[in-house]
C-alpha angles and dihedrals in degrees: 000000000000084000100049091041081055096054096047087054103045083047085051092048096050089048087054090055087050097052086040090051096048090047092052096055085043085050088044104054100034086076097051090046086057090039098043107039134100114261117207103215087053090074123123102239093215123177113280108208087202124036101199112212107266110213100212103210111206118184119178142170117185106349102137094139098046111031095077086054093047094046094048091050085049097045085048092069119131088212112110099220126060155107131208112220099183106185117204097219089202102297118195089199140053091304108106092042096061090046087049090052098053090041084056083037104048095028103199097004084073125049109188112205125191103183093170127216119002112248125243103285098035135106112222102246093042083054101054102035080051084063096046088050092053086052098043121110106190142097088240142038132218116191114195141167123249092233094056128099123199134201114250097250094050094104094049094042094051096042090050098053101043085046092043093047091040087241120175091201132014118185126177135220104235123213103246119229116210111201103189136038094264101057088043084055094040113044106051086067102039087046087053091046090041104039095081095053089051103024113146086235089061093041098044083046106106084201098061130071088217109121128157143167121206104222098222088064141027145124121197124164118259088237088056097037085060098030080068097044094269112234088331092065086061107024095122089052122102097198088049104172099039079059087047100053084043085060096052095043099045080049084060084245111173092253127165137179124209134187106251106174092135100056103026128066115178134175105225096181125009095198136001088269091060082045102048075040104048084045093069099034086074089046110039102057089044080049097056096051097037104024090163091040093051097034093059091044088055095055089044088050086053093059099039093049101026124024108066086061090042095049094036094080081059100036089045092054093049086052101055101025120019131072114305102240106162088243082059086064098039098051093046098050096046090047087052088047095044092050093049085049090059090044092052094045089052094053092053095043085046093043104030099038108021099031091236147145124270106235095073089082092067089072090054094123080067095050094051083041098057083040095046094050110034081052092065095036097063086055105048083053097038094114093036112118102256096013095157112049106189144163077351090306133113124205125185100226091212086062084075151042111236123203107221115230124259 
């Protein structure tokens, strides 16, 4: 009994350097990313000769609290050449009347579109920023979210850099606002655990695939957004412009991300049902075109997030209590240190990132516990009718082929 009691621990113990070692290198590069990469508001602003007209392309569903916001911090540009196409994706609120009222406002500046329901085959934003695209009139494009505010420079910031690098897509990292006590629990942890998929140093990198657009914020050339198929090329996705930027970049398309906290402030989820949402709308696409591949990442994620609080009650009481094996010791001590590495992940994600206080990170078991779970289940209802339930719409996942990111 002694024996067996021995193996599952020193099994325990070897799954617990696992988890410490990959936090360390997650830890780890989670500081060069912040210290490495390009930071938009560090570009030199240098005279542009030619300002090509920037098509800002504005969808929005439901966003009666926060459009207004999003089209006076656009209007407010100090960039010389641009239009606004705001495109009401079959709002049930307020939505499409306050588009209508700064099109009448700002005749010509803002182009109000009302495409109507999405087709069969299309996911609703494709579909909408599809629209905005056929009724765009500039060299450039700038897709951007209706809860997203951006700093009055942004524009010329963005259009410089990609004129002046000879870019073909930029695309910034927002600082993400979390309005309410379970995103501030939750994101600190999912952007650690996330940052080195999507890390500007991964995506910047010619040798990865890895290529990715931030919704709140990118510019890509009109020759290069229809070179890839435009929306169309991506209109059954539901992380549509993470499937975009992985286009441009599979096609060897100059793209670049940047961090772009100072100038960009985006809402990631609005309540805990957009987050737990939100959660399996990343894993169930990438579920129904790799079951074995996610499966196995879920599970990984489980024991990254979860399982050292889950297991330090055990290895706690051995500690204290139980015989005093040197694996005993061992197992307790790394499960302490793994769990102060995810809480101080976690500060520097909620202080440096989010703009947060700190004691969010204490609730960090809840926060492994909401991503754990919400990850499987995603995959336990993948094939389900209506699996994905967002911006009040469901959509069945086996409907569509999804293109994995990166």
């Amino acid at each position: 009994m002694e024996l067996a009691i021995l193996i599952v621990d020193t099994i325990l113990t070897a799954i617990m350097f696992a988890i410490f070692g990959t936090w360390i290198y997650l830890l780890t590069y989670l500081v060069k990313s912040y210290e490495r990469s390009p930071r938009l508001k560090c570009f030199d602003k240098a005279p542009i000769s030619k300002f090509p007209k920037v098509s800002v392309i504005l969808p929005a569903r439901n966003e009666e609290i926060y459009i207004a916001r999003c089209l006076d911090s656009l209007l407010d540009q100090d960039y010389p050449n641009f239009e606004i196409i705001a495109i009401n994706d079959s709002s049930s609120d307020e939505t499409g009347d306050i588009i209508f009222r700064y099109s009448k406002k700002y005749n010509k500046l803002v182009v109000a579109v009302d495409p109507g329901p999405n087709p069969d085959g299309w996911v609703g934003k494709s579909w909408a920023c599809y629209q905005g695209y056929r009724k765009a009139t500039g060299d450039l494009f700038l897709f951007t979210d209706a809860d997203t505010q951006h700093s009055p420079s942004l524009m010329s910031l963005g259009v410089g850099h990609l004129l002046q690098q000879n870019l073909d897509a930029i695309t910034a990292i927002p600082k993400l606002h979390c309005i309410e006590t379970w995103t501030k629990i939750t994101l600190p942890m999912l952007s650690t655990f996330l940052h080195t998929r999507f890390s500007a140093l991964r995506v910047n990198d010619p040798k990865t695939k890895i290529g990715y657009f931030f919704g709140s914020f990118f510019i890509i050339s009109r020759s290069v957004y229809e070179r890839v198929g435009t929306h169309e090329g991506v209109k059954q996705e539901l992380v549509e412009d993470g499937a975009l930027g992985g286009k441009v970049k599979d096609a060897k398309f100059r793209l670049k991300m940047v961090r772009g906290e100072e100038n960009i402030t985006a809402i990631w989820a609005r309540d805990l049902n957009s987050l737990w949402h939100g959660l399996r709308r990343l894993m169930i696409p990438l579920y129904s075109q790799h079951k074995t591949k996610t499966s196995l990442m879920i599970i990984a994620v489980f024991f990254l997030l979860f399982e050292p609080f889950i297991l330090l009650p055990y290895s706690s009481l051995l500690l204290f209590f139980g015989d005093r094996h040197l694996i005993i010791y061992i197992l307790g001590y790394v499960n302490i240190l793994t769990i102060l590495l995810i809480v101080l992940s976690n500060v520097i994600h909620s202080k440096l990132s989010l703009n947060q206080s700190s004691i969010y990170a204490l609730a960090s078991p809840l926060a492994g516990a909401i991503i754990s779970f919400a990850f499987i289940s995603s995959i336990i209802d993948a094939k389900k009718i209506g699996a994905v339930t967002w911006r009040n719409r469901q959509y069945t996942i086996n409907e569509h082929q999804q293109h994995p990111l990166g």
